[in-house]
ZAROLO-441636 format. One record per residue: residue number from 1; residue in one letter; x, y, z of N, C-alpha, C in turn. Coordinates in pm, whole numbers, plus 32768, in hexadecimal, padded with zeros to 4 digits. Layout:
k|r|n.px|n.py|n.pz|ca.px|ca.py|ca.pz|c.px|c.py|c.pz
NUM|A|X|Y|Z|X|Y|Z|X|Y|Z
...
***
This chain:
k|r|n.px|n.py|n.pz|ca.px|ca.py|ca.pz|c.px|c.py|c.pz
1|X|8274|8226|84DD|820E|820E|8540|8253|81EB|85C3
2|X|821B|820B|8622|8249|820B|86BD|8206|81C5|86F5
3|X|820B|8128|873D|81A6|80F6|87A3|81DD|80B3|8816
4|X|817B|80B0|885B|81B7|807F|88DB|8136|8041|88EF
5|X|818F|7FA7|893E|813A|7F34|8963|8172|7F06|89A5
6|X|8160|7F2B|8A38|81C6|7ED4|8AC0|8189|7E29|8AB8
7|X|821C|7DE6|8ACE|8232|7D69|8A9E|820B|7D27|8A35
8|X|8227|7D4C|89CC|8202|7D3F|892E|8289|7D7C|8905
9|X|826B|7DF9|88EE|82E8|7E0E|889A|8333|7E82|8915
10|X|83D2|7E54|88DC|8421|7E8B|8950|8475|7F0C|8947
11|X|84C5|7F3C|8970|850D|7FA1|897E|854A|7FD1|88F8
12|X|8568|804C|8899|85A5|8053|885F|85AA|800E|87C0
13|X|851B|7FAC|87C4|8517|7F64|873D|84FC|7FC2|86BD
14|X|8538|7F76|8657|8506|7FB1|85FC|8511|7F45|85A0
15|X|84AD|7FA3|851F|8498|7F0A|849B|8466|7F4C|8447
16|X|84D6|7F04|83F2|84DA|7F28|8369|846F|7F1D|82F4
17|X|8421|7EAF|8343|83AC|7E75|82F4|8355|7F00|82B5
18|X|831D|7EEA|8228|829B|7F3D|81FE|823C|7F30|8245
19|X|81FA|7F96|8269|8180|7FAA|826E|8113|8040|8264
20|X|80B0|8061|8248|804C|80C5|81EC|7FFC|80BD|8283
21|X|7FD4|8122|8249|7F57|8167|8298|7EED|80FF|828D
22|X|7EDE|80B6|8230|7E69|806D|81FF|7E61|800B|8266
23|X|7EBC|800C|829A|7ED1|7F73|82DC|7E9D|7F69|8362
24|X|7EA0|7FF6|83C0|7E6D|8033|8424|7DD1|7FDE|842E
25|X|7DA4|7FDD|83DF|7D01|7FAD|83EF|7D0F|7F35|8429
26|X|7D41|7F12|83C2|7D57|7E54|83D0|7D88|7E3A|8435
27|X|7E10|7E7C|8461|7E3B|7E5A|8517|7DFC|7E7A|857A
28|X|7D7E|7EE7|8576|7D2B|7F0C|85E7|7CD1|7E8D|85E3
29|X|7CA2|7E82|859A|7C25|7DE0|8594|7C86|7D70|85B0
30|X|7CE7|7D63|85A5|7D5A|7CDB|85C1|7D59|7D02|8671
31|X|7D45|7D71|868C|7D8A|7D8C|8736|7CE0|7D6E|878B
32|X|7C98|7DB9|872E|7C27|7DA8|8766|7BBB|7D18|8772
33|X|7C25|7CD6|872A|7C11|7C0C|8717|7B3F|7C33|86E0
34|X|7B64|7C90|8678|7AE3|7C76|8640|7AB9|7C6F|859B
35|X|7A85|7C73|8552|7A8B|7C42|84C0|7A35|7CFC|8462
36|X|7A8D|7D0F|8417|7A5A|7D90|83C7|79D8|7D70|8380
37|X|7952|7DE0|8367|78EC|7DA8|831C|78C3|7DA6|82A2
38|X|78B3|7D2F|826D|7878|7D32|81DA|7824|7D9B|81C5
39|X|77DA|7DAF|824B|774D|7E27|8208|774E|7E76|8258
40|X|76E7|7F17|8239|76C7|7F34|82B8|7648|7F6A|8273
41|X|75DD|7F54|82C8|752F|7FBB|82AD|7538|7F7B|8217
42|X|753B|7EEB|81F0|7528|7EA7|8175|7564|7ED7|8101
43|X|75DB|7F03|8116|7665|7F3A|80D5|76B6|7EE8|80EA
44|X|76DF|7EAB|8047|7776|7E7D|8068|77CB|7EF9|805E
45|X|7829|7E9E|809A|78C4|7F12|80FC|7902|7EE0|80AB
46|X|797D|7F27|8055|79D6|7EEA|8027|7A50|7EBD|807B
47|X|7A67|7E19|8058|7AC5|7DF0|80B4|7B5A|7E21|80E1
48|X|7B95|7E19|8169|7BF4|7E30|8141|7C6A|7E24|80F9
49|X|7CF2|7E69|80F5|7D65|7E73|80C2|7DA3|7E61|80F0
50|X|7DA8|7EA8|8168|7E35|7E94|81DF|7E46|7E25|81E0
51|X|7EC0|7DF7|8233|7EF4|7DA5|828C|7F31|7DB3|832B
52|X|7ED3|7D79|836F|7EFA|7DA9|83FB|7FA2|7DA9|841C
53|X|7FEB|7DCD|8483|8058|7DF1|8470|8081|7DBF|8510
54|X|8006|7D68|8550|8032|7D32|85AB|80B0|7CEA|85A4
55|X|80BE|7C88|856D|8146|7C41|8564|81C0|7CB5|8535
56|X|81B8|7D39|850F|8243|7D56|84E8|8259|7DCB|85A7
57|X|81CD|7DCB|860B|81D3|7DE6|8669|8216|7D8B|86DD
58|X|81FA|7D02|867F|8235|7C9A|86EA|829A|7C67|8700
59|X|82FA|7CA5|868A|8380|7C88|8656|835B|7C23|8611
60|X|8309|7BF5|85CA|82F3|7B87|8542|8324|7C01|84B4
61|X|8331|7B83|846B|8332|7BA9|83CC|82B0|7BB0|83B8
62|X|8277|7C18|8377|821F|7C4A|8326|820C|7C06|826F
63|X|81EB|7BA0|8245|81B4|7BB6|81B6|817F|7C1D|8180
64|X|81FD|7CAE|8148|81DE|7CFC|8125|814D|7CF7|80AF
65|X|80FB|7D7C|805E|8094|7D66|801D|80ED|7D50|7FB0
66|X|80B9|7CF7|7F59|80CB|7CC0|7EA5|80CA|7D37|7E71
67|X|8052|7DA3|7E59|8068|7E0C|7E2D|7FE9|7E71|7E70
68|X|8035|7EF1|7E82|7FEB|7F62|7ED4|7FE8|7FC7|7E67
69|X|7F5B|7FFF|7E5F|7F55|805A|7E32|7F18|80BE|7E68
70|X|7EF4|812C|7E54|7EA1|81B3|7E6E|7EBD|8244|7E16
71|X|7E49|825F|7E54|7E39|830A|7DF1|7E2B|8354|7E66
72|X|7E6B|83E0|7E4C|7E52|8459|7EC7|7E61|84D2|7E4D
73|X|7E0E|850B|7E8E|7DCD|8596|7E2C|7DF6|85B4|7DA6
74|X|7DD2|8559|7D50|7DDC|8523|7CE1|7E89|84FC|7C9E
75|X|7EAC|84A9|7D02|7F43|847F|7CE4|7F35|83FE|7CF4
76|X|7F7B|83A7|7CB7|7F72|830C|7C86|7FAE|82D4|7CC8
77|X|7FC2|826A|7CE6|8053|81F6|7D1B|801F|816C|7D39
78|X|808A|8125|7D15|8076|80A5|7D0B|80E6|8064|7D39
79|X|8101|8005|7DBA|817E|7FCD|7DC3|8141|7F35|7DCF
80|X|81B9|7F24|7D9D|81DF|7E6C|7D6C|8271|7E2F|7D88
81|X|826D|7E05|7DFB|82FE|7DD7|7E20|8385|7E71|7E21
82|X|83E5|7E5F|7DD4|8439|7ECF|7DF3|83EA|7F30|7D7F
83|X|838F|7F0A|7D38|8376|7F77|7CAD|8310|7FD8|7CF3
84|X|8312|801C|7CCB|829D|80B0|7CF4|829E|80FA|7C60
85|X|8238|80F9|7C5F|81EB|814A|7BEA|8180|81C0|7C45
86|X|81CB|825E|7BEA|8185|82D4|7C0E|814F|830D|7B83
87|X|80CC|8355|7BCF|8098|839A|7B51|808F|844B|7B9E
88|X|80B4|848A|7B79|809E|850F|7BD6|8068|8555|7B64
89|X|7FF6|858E|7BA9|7F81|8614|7B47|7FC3|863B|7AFA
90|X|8002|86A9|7B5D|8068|8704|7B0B|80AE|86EC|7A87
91|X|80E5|8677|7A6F|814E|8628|7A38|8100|8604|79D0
92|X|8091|85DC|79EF|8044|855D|7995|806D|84FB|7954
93|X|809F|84C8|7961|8113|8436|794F|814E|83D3|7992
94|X|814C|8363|798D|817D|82F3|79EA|8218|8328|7A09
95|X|8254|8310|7A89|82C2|82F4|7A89|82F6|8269|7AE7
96|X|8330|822A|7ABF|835E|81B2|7AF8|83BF|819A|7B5B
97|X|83C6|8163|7BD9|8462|8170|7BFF|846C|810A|7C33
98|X|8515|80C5|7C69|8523|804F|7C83|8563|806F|7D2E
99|X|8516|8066|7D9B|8515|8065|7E1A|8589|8033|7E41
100|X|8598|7FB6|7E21|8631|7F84|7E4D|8697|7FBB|7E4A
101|X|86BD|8001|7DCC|873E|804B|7DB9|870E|80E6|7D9A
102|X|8683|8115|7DA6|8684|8193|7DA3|8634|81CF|7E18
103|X|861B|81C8|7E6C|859C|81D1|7EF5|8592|8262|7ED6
104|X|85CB|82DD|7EA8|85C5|8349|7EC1|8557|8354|7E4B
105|X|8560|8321|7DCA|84F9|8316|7D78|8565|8389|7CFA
106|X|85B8|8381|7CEF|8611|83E1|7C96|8631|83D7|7BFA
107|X|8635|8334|7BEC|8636|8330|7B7C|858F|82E6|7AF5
108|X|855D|8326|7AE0|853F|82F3|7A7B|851C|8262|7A22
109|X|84D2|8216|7A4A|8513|818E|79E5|84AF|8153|796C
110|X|8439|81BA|7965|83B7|81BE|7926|83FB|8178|7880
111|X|8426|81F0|785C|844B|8201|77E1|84A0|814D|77AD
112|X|84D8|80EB|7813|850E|80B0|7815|84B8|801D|783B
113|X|8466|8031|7849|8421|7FBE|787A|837C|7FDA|7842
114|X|8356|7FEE|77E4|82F6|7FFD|77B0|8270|7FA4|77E4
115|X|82B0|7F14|77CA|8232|7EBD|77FC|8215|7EAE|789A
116|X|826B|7EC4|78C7|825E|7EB6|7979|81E5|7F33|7950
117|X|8205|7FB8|7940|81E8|8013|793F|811A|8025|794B
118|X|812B|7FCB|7895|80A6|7FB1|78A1|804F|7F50|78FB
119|X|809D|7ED1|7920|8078|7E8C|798B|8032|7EA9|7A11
120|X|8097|7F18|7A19|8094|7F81|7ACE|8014|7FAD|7AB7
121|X|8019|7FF4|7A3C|7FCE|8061|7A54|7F23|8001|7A22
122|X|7F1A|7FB1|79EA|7EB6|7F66|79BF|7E8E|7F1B|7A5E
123|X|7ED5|7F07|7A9B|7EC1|7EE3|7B4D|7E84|7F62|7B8E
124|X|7EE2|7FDA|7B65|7E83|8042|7BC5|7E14|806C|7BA2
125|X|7DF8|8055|7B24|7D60|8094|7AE7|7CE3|7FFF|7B02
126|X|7D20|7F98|7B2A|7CBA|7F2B|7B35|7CAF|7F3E|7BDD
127|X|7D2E|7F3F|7BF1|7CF7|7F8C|7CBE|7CAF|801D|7CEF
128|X|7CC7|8063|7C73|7C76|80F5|7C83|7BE0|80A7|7C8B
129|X|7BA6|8072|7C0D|7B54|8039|7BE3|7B0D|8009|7C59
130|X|7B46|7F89|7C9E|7AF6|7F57|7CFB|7AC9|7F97|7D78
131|X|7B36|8008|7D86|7B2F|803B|7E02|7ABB|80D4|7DFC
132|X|7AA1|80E0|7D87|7A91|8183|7D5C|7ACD|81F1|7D88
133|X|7B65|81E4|7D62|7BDA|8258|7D5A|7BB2|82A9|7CE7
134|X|7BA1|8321|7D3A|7BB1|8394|7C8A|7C30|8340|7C02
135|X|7BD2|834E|7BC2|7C1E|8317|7B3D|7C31|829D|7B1F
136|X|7BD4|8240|7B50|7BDC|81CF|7B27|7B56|81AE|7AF2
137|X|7B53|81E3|7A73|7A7F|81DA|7A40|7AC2|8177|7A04
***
């Protein structure tokens, strides 16, 4: 992502910090000093996810998310600190990887970590769930 904010953030910065698309929401209502709505036309809204990303604009540390998940055209994922758990269509099977020492996503660690495995994935089907992501009945 590319931004510019004369006297805020300066020349040449960059940061390492995470951050998702999701988070975009949450920093427009943080800029716009206004509050997201429970309802709309006597609809609850489901709350948000994001985390605004003002402070990683301001040169603050960011409290990255505990755990992020999402689905895109029927593909799974779930991250939790350095762990990421993928489910891809195609594949039909969890695969696990450990971010810290693998970021490219190369090796494998499913087969090796069984209970994380079910953990992850028992997180992404209770966040499909709340959110109504395909595949979370």
């Amino acid at each position: 992502m590319i931004a510019r904010w004369p006297e805020t953030i300066g020349p040449n910065v960059i940061s390492a910090q995470p951050a998702h698309i999701i988070d975009f929401m949450a920093t427009f209502v943080e800029l716009a000093q206004t509050e997201y709505p429970a309802n709309f036309s006597a609809n609850e809204i489901i709350p948000l996810e994001g985390k605004s990303i003002v402070p990683i604009l301001r040169g603050e540390v960011r409290k990255p998310h505990d755990t992020l998940a999402w689905e895109y055209t029927g593909n799974r994922a779930i991250r939790q600190g350095n762990w990421k758990l993928v489910w891809d269509k195609t594949i039909k099977d969890w695969e696990l990887y450990d971010l810290g020492r693998d970021r490219c996503e190369t090796v494998d660690l499913a087969g090796q970590n069984p209970e994380r495995v079910k953990e992850m994935s028992a997180d992404w089907f209770a966040w499909a769930k709340k959110t109504g992501a395909p595949g979370g009945k």
